[in-house]
N, C-alpha and C positions, 0 to 999 in steps of 0.2 A: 114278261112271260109269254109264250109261243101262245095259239089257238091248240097246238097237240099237248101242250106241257097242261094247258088247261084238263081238255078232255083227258089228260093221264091223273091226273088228282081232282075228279069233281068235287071233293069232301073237304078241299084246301085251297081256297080260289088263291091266295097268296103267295103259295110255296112256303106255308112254314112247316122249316120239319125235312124239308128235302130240296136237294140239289148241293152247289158247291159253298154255298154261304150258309148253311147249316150242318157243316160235316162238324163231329164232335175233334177234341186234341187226341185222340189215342188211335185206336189201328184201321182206320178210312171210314167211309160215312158211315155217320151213326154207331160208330162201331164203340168199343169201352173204355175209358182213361186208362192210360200209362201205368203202370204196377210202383212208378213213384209217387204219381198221386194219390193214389186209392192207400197206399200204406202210409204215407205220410194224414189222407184225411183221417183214416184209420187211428190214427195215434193222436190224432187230435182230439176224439172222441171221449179215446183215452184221458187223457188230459184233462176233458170238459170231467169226469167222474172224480179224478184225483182232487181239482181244486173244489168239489161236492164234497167229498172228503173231508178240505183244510175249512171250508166255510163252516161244518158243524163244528170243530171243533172252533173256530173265532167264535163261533154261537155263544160256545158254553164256556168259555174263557169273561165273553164280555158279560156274561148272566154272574159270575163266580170271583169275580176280581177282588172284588170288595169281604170276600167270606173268606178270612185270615182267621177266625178264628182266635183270636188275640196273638197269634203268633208273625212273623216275619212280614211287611210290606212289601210294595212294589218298591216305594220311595226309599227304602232301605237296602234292599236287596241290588238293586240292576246299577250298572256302570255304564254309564255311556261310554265311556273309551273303548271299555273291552266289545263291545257292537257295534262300535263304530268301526274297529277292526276288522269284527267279523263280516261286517256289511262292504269294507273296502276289498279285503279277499273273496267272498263270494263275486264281485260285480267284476274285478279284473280274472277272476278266472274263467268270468261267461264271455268276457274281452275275448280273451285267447282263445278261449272255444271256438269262436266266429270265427276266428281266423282257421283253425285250424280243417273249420269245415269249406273255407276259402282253398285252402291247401288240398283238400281233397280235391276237392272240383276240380281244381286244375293237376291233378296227380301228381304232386309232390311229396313226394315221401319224405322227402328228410324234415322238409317246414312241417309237415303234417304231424311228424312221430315227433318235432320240437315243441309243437304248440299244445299238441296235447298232454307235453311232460310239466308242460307249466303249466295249464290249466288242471292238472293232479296236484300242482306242488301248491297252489290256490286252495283251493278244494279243500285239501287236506289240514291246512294251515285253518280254514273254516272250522273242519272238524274238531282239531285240535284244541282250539279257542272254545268254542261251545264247552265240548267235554271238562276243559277247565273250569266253567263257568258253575257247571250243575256242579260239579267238585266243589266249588269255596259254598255253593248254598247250601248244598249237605251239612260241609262245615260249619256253618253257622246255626242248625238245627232248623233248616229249613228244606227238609227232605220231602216227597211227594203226598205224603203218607199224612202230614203235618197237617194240612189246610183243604180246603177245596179249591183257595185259590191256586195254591202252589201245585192238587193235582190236574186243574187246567192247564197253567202256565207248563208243565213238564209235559203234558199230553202233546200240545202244540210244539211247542218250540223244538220236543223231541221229535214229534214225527217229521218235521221237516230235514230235521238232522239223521234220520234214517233214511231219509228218501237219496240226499246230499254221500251217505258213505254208499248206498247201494249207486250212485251215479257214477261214483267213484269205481267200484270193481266191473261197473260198466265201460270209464273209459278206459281201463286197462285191458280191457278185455278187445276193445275196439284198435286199440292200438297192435295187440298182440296180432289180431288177425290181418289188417294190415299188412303186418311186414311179413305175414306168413304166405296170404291170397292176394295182396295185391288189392288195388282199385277193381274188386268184380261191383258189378250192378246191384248184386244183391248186400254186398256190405257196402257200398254208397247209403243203401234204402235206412240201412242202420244206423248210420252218423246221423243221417241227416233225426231219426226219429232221438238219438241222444242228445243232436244241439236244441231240440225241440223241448226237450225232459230239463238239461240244462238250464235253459232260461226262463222254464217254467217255474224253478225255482227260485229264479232272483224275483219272480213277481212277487210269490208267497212270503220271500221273507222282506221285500218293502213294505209289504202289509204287517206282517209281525215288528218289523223295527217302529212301525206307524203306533200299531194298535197297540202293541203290548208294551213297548220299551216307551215311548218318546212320550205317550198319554201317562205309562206310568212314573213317572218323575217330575211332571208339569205339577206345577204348584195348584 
């Protein structure tokens, strides 16, 4: 540092805070982050509330497991094929996701509006499987209404399962505009906050396939 660079900051003998090796990444020194990061930390935020969210409900699943009420078990109830399923479709459609947020980036339309028809056709196959699943428990007199465990276990396992269809008419929704607007900056800012949503999900349900399914069938 100069003797004038001194005398211009008595209050900073070091330069911190100013000159060209403290300029921030957004619009010249010191100046604000990029409207992709502030909305992507933005959704991160997000995110940080959502899985607030999934943890009281692990809360009160892992408090309530055991209170069947003389009615239906874990041990009785869950299939591992049928979530092993669901867990092989959720984790290949976050696959495709990635790619398709790859395909953005580099503005490809067609890989992009492909990868995102597959990570719908995934998704949905998720959905699908689930909604069959709460259907045979119904059937079997094991409705939410039934237990406390059973109204944990439908609390949980459902709200992720609404998060997964509302994902869903998000990425059609991201698809539609796409092929309508094109690669603008401002729907980049949106893929990227749905690949974010996307495999936010596959955390939550490694932890549901963890906590609720694989602990409940262990002898």
């Amino acid at each position: 540092m100069t003797v004038a660079e001194r005398a211009a900051f008595p209050d900073d003998p070091h330069h911190v805070g100013h000159g060209a090796q403290a300029e921030a990444p957004g619009h010249g020194a010191g100046g604000p982050a990029g409207k992709r990061i502030v909305v992507g930390y933005g959704f991160w935020i997000f995110l940080l509330s959502d899985f607030v969210l999934f943890s009281c409900f692990f809360a009160a699943y892992a408090v309530l497991r055991n209170a069947s009420a003389g009615g239906p078990t874990e041990s009785r109830l869950f299939d591992l094929t049928t979530v092993a399923a669901e867990t092989a479709c959720l984790l290949i459609s976050s696959f495709f996701g990635g790619l398709a947020s790859l395909a953005a980036g580099a503005r490809q339309m067609l890989w992009f509006q492909a990868m995102m028809g597959v990570t719908f056709l995934f998704g949905a196959g998720f959905v699908a499987l689930e909604a069959s699943e709460f259907a045979r428990f119904i059937g079997l007199g094991a409705a939410p209404q039934r237990s406390a465990f059973l109204s944990a276990f439908f609390s949980l396992v459902g709200c992720h399962g609404i998060h997964v269809s509302c994902g869903l008419l998000w990425l059609l929704t991201m698809m539609a505009q796409v092929l309508a607007k094109g690669f603008r900056p401002d729907i980049l800012r949106r893929i990227l906050c749905f690949t974010l949503f996307w495999h936010a999900l596959d955390i939550v349900w490694v932890g549901i396939f963890t906590v609720v399914y694989l602990t409940g069938v262990a002898p």
